[in-house]
N, C-alpha and C positions, 0 to 999 in steps of 0.2 A: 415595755415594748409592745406595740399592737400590732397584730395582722395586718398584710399588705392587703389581705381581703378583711375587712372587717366585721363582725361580729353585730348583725345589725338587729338582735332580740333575743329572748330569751323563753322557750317553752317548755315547760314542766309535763313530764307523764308519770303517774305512779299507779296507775292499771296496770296488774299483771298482764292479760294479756295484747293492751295496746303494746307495754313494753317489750315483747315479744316481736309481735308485728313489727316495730321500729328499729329492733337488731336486723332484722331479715332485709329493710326497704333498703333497695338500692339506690336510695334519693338521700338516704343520709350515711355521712362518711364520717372516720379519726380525723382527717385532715383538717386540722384547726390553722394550720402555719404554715404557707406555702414555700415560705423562706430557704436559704439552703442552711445546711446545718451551723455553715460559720455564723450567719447573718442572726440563729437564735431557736432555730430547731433544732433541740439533743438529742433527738428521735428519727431527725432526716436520713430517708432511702429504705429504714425499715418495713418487714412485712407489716407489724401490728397499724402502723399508721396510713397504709397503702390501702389502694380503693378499685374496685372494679377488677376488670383484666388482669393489670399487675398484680394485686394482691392473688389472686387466685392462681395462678404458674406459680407462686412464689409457694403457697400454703400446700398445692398441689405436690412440689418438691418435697417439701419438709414434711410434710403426713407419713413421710413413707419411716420417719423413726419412731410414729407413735404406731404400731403393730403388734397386733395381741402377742404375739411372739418375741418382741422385742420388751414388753410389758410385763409378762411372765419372767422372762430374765429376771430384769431388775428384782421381783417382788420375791422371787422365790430364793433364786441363789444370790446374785450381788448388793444388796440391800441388810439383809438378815445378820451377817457379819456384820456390818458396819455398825450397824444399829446396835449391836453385841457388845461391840469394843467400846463407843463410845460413850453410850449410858451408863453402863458398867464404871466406868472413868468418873463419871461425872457422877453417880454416887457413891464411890467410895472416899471421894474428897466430901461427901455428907450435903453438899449444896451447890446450885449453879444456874446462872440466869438460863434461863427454859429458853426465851430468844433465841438468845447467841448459839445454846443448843443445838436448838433448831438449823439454826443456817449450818453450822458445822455439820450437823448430820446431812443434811439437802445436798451441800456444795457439790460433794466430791461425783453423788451421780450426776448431778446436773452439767455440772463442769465434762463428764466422762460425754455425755449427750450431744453438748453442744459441740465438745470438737477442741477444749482447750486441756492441755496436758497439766495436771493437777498432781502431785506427790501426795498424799494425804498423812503419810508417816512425818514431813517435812512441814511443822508446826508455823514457822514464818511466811511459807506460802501460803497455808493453809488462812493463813491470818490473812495475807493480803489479799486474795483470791476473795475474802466473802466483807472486805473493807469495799472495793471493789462492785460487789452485788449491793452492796446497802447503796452507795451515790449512786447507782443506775435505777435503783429502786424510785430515787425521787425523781430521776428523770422520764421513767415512765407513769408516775405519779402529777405531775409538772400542771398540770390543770388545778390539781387542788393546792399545790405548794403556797406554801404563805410568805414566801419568798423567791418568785422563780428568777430573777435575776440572779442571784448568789446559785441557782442550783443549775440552771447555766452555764455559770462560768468555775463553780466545782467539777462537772460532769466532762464539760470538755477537757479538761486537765487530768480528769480520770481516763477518757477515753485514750490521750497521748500515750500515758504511763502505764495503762492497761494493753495495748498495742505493744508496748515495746516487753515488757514482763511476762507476757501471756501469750498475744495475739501472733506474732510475730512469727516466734520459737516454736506454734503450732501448726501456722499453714506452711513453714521451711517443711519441717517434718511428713508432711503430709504432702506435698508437693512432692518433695524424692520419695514417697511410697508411688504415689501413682505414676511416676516415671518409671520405677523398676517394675511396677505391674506391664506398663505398656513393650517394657523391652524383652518381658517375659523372663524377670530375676527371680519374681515372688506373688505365690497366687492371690488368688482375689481375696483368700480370710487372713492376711497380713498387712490391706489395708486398713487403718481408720474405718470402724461403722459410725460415724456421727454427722452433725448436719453441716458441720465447716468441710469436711471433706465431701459431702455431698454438693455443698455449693461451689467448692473449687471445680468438682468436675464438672458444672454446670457455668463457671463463669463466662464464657465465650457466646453462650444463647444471648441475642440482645433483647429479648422476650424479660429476661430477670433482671437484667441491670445490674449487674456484678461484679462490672468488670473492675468498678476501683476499691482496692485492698479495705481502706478504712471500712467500706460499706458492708463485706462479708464479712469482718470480726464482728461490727456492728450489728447485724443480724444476727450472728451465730449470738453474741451475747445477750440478746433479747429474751433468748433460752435459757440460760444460765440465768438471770436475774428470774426470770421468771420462774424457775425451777424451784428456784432457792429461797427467796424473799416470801413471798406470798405461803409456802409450805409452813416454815418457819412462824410465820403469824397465826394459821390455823393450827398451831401444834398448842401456840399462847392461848390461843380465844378457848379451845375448848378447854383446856385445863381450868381456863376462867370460870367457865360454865360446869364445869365437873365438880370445885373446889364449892360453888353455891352448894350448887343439888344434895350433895354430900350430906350436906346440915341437916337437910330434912329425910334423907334415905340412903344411911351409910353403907348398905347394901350394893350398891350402885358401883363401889369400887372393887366388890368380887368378879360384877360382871364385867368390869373393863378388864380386870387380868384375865380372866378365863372366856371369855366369847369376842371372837375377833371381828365377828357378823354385828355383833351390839357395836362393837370400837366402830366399827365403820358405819353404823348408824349415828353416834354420838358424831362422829367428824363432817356425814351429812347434814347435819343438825346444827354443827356450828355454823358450817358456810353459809346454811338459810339464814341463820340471826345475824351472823357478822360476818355478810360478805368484804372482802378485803379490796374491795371496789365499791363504797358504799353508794356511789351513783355514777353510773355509767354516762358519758357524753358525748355525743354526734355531733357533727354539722349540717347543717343543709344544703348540700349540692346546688338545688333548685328547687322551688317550691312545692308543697308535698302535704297528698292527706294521707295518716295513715292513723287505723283505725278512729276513722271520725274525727281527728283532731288535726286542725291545720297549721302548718308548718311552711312560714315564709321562707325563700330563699334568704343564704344567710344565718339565717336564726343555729344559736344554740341551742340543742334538743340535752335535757337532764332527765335520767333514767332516774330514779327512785325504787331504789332495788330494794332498800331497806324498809319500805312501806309494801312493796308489789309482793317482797318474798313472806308478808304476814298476813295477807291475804287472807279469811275466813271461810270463805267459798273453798277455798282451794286446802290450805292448811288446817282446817277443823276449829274451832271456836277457841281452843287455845293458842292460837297461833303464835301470840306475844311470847308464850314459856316456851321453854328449854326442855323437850320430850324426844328424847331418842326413841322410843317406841310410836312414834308420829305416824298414823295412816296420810297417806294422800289423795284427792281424788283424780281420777283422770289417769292419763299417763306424765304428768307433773314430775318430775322430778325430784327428789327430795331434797337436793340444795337447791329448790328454788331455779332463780336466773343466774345465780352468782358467778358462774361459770361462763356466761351469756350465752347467744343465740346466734342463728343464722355463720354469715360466713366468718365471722369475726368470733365464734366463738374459741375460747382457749385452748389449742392444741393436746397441751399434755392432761388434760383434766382427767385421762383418765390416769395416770401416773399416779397424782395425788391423790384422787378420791374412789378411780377404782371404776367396777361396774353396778349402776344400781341393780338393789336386790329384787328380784321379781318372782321370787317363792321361796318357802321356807327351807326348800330344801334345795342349797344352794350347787350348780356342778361344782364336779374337780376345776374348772377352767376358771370358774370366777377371780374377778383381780378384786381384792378389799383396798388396794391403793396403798401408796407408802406413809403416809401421813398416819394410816390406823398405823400401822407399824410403831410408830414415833411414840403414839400415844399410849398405846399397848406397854412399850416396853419402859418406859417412866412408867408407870403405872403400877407395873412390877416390885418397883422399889417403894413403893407407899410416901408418894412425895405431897406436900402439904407447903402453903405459902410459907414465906419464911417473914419469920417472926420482926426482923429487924432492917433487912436489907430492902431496896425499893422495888414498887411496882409503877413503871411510868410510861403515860401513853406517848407516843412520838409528835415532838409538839411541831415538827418541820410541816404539820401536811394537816388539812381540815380532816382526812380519814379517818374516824371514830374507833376504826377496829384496826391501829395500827400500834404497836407497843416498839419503846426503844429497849426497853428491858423488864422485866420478869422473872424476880430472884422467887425460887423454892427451895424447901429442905428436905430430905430421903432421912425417913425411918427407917427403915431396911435399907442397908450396904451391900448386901448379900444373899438376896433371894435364891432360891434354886433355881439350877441352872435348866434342868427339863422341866418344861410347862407343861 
């Protein structure tokens, strides 16, 4: 299928900071597919693919659940258990794809975030809840898919059955909270804090464009997949890069158990090498220079994230290796762009990765993100690939830093339980 606008060139940036500049320009937009979602958009009405105005009311709404306040939650109290029970699980059975891990650990805040009611003691939801996050995964992946017709007509099929399993059963729920708020049965900390209940009570603004059902699960689940998929991958990539380093400096794994400030530098570290967007892509609105390089209307703009974030200038003369102790220059970021830029960058990034570090001595308030978490506590158990079982990249998507699975083994079943 091709755009009803079509796609009329193709231009490459892999400058750091032209690629900067081109997240910020508001001449290039996500909107590849004007279509409606039946016609072959599986992403039609969402924030991530909204542009200008719209997008901005829409991101403006939804910022308000990423809050230092709401962050600390997660990282301190609700996060910490989970991460407790389920590693624990998963090495005293001695072995377990780190993946699937992964998204099991992610789901259940993500799921809590977005607004969809998750059981996480109730193993079959659990299951279909992150079957679920993985087909959305390719639908927001859909540019690189090597097959997007079939991930098309997967995704809609998901999106039905995820509506009716999930979606449904959440905004009922949520609806008679906010009616017995309004009638004054139950106060305001007995509603739903997440972003479907945020957008219910926002549906009526004709600013958001909310008003039809599909569209606010659909949003809300942009959160959930995004929550969950992309963490889950960076829990893989760094172990990847843990399990090299290792060989030459077995040391390395003292520091991941015991310094949580290093964990969260190794996970900054991962998303510079293997950003889980390894090239980011725009449209061109209208024709457009931005830093120096011209940009026909039409044209498709490809970010080069995974040359811009290795940068030399920027990253110091090793920028190709895998250095958690990485100085930066400038106020750069340590994950690079991976995260992107301007208005379209990733809401929850600070969820995953936290606050970067900006002296040694770091406050009480600092967030190390949940993904150090993930990392940390595998790490615990002294896990090492497994000898037999497979390591396979995900062969549905050109994205390089994308795994379907990642079997390891735990030498220790039973660490101590104070750290």
């Amino acid at each position: 299928m091709s755009s009803v606008e079509p796609i009329t060139g193709e231009v490459v940036i892999d400058d750091y900071a032209a690629i900067k500049k081109a997240l910020m320009s508001p001449d290039l937009s996500r909107s590849f597919d004007k279509r409606t979602y039946v016609d072959g958009n599986v992403r039609h009405g969402v924030v991530s693919i909204m542009h200008g105005t719209e997008h901005r009311e829409r991101r403006r709404l939804e910022n308000t659940q990423f809050r230092s306040a709401e962050l600390r939650l997660y990282e301190s109290d609700l996060f910490p258990p989970i991460v407790a029970t389920m590693v624990h699980e998963a090495a005293s059975a001695g072995e377990v794809d780190l993946f699937s891990l992964g998204e099991r650990l992610s789901v259940v805040l993500a799921a809590r975030r977005a607004g969809f009611d998750l059981d996480a003691d109730d193993h079959d939801s659990l299951e279909k809840m992150i079957t679920f996050v993985d087909q959305f995964s390719q639908a927001s992946a859909i540019l690189d898919a090597k097959d997007p017709d079939a991930v098309r007509a997967d995704v809609r099929q998901a999106h039905v059955d995820f509506h009716r399993e999930f979606g449904e059963p959440s905004i009922e729920r949520r609806l008679k909270a906010l009616e017995a708020f309004d009638r004054g049965e139950i106060p305001e900390s007995e509603i739903p804090h997440d972003i479907l209940t945020n957008l219910l009570r926002h549906r009526d603004d004709e600013r958001l464009q909310l008003s039809d059902e599909t569209v606010l699960i659909r949003e809300a689940g942009t959160y959930l997949q995004g929550g969950t998929h992309t963490s889950a991958q960076t829990l893989v990539n760094a172990f990847d890069l843990l399990f090299d380093a290792s060989v030459a400096d077995p040391s390395i794994w003292d520091r991941v158990e015991n310094d949580t400030a290093f964990v969260q530098r190794v996970m900054h570290e991962t998303l510079r090498l293997c950003p889980t967007t390894p090239e980011m892509k725009r449209r061109a609105e209208r024709s457009a220079t931005v830093a120096g390089v011209s940009i026909p209307e039409g044209s498709r703009v490809v970010l080069n994230l995974v040359k811009a974030n290795r940068d030399p200038d920027i990253f110091g003369s090793d920028a190709e290796l895998f250095n958690p102790d990485r100085e930066v220059s400038g106020k750069n970021p340590l994950w690079g762009l991976t995260f992107g830029a301007g208005p379209h960058i990733c809401p929850g990034f600070k969820v995953a990765g936290g606050l970067q570090q900006q002296d040694d001595e770091l406050p009480e308030t600092h967030l190390f993100g949940l993904v150090a978490q993930m990392i940390q506590a595998v790490a615990r158990y002294e896990p090492d690939r497994h000898l037999t079982k497979p390591r396979s990249r995900d062969e549905r998507t050109a994205r390089f830093t994308r795994w379907s699975e990642y079997w390891i083994a735990f030498a220790n079943r039973n660490p101590p339980i104070d750290r």
